[in-house]
N, C-alpha and C positions, 0 to 999 in steps of 0.2 A: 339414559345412555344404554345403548343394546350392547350387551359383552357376548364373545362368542358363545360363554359358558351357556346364555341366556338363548340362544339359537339353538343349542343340543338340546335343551330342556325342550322346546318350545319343539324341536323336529320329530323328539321323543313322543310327545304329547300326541301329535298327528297319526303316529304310528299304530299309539294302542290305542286313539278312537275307532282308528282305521280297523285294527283289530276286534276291538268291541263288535264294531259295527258289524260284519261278516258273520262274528260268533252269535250272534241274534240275530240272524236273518236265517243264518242257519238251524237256530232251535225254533223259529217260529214255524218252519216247514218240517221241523221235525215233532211240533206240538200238531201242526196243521193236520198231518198224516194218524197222527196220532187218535185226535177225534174223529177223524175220522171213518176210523177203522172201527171205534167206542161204536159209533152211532150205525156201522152196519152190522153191529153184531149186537146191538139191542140190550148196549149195556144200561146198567140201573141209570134211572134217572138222575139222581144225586151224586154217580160220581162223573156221569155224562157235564151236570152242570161246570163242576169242578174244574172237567179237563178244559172247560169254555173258558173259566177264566184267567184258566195256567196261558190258556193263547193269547187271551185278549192281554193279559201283562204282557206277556211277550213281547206281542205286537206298537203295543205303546212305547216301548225301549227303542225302537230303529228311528222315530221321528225324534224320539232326546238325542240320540249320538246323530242324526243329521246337524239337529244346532249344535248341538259342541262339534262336532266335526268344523263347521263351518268357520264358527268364532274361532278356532282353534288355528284353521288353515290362516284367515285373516291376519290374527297375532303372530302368524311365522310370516305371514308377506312381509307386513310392517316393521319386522326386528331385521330380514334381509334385506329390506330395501333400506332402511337405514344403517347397515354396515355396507351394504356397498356404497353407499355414501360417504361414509368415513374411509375408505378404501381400503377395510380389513382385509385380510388375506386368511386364510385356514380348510381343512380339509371338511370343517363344520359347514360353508359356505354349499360346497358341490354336495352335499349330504343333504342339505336343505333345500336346493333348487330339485335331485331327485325324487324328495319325498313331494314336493308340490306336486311337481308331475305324475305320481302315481295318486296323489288324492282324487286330484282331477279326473284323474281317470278311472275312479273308482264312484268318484262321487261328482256332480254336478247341481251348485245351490241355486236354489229354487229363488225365483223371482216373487220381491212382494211387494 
């Protein structure tokens, strides 16, 4: 049974993958610049490697918060379509249909 309580957790959730996601996209272009600024200035190879794999972590992190984005976005459709089902009423409702609308539009999941 979905409780509203269970809708603000769940709109919460979307928010800070939403968040996550942005703040790794943003350090990936900021590790991206990074080496490569390393590699025109001919720094050592060992720490050259290094910055390689500070990105390449990086980089792995925006494809996880795409699935949990994803799963995430899903479990809020299915908790609101099942209060609007039961005909809940609350300000949780309008708060949940805006955050879909901006995940969407932040994010678009990938067909598989």
């Amino acid at each position: 049974m979905a409780t509203l309580r269970n809708l603000k957790i769940k709109t919460s959730t979307c928010k800070r993958i939403v968040k996550e996601l942005r703040s790794y996209e943003k350090e990936v272009e900021k590790e991206a610049a990074k080496t490569a600024d390393m590699k025109e200035k001919g720094a050592d190879p060992y720490d050259l490697k290094q910055q390689e794999n500070v990105l390449a972590e990086s980089r792995m992190m925006v494809p996880d918060c795409h699935k949990r984005l994803e799963a995430a976005l899903t479990d809020l459709k299915a908790t609101l379509a099942e209060l609007k089902e039961s005909n809940e009423q609350g300000a949780e409702i309008g708060e949940a249909e805006s955050t879909i609308t901006e995940v969407e539009a932040v994010y678009t999941p990938t067909e598989d």
